[in-house]
C-alpha positions in Angstrom: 0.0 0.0 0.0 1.2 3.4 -0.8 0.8 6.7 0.4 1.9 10.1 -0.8 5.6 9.7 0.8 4.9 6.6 2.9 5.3 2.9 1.8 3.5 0.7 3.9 4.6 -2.9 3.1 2.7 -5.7 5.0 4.2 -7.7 7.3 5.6 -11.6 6.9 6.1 -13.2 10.3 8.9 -15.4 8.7 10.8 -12.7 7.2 13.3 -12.7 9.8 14.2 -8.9 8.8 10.2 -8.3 9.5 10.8 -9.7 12.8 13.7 -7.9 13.9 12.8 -4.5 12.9 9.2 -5.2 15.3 11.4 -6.9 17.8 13.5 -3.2 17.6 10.3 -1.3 18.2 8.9 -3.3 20.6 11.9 -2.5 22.9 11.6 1.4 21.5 8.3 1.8 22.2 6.8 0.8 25.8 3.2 2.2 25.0 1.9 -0.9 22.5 3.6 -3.6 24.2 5.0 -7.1 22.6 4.5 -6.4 18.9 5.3 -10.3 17.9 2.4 -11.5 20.1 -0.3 -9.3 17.9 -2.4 -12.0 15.7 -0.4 -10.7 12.4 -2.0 -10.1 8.7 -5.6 -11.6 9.5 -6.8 -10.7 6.3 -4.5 -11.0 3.0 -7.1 -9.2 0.2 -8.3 -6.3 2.9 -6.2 -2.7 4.2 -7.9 -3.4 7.4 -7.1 -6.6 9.7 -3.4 -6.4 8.5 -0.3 -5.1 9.9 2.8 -3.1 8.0 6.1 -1.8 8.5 6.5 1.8 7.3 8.9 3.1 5.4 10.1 6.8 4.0 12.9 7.3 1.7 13.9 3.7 1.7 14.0 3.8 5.7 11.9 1.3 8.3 10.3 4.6 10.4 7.5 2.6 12.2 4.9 -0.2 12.6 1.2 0.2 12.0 -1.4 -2.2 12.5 -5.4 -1.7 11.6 -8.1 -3.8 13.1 -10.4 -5.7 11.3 -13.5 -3.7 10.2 -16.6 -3.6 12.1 -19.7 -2.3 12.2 -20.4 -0.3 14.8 -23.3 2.2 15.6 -21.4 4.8 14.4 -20.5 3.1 11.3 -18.0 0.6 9.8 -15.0 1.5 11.8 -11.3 0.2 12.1 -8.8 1.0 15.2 -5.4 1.9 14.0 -2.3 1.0 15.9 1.1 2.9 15.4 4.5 3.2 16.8 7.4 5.4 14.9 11.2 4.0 15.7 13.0 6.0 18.6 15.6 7.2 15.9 12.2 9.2 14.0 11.5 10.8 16.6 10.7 14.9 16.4 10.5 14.6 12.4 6.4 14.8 12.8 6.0 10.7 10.8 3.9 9.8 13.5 1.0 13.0 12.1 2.2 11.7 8.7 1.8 8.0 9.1 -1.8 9.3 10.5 -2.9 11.2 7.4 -1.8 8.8 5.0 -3.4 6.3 6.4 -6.4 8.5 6.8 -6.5 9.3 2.8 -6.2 5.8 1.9 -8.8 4.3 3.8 -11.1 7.2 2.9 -10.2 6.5 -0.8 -9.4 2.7 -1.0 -12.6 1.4 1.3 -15.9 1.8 2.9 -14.7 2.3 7.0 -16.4 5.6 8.0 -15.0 5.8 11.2 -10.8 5.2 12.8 -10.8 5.0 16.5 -7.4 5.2 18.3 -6.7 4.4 22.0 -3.9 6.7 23.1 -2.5 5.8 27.0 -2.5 8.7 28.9 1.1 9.1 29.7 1.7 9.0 26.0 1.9 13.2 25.7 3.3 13.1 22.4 0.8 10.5 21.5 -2.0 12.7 22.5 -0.5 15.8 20.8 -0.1 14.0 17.7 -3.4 11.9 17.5 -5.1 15.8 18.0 -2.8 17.4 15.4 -4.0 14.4 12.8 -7.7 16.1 13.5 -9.2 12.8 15.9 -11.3 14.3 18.3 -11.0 12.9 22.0 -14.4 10.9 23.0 -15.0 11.6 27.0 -17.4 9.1 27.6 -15.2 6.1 26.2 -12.1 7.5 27.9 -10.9 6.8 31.4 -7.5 6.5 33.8 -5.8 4.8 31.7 -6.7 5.6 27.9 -8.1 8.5 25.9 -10.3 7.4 22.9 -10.5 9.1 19.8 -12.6 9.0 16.9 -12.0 10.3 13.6 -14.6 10.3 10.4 -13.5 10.3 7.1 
């Protein structure tokens, strides 16, 4: 799948240059735990229920993973799942890897609706999720997690 600057490549659990780059950011990031645990690329046709390593300018700058689509009472909706490597941080990927992904689902599928769960420690997680235009939903938010919603 690709974005206006972003490649997003899907990825094989026995590519064992897959595994290390996750195994990398799994240690980089503490906020989306074990990334080799996650049930990887449920769906091989579909954008949603798969996972994918990002890359910019021939680079390996994050991990993002979709949900598979459901339908929800506010529409067919997907949860998205990112992490940018430590070494990308303060270059403003992780808005990018959120608008991107934004414009393709909007133009490549039928999900009306992205959720995100951001922890609340994550302060550059929250900053970034509101500068990508998701708008924080009160009522599904607690001590732990603030839940966004964005339509597209």
């Amino acid at each position: 799948m690709r974005g206006k600057e972003l490649i997003f490549i899907k990825i094989e659990i026995e590519n064992k240059a897959h595994t290390d780059v996750l195994s990398e950011i799994t240690n980089e990031t503490s906020f989306l735990g074990d990334l080799s645990q996650y049930n990887l690329n449920q769906s091989n046709q579909e954008i949603a229920g798969n996972n994918y390593l990002i890359f910019h300018n021939g680079n390996t700058i994050g991990y993002l993973g979709l949900s598979e689509a459901i339908e929800t009472r506010i529409g067919k909706s997907v949860s998205i799942y990112y992490a940018v490597r430590k070494s990308c941080y303060g270059h403003h990927y992780g808005q990018l890897i959120l608008d991107e992904v934004t414009e393709i689902l909007k133009e490549q599928t039928d999900i009306d609706v992205i959720i995100a769960n951001v922890n609340n420690k994550n302060e550059y997680g929250i900053k970034t999720i509101e500068r990508a235009n998701f708008k924080q939903i009160s009522e599904l938010s607690d001590d732990e997690e603030k839940q966004y919603h964005k339509y597209i």
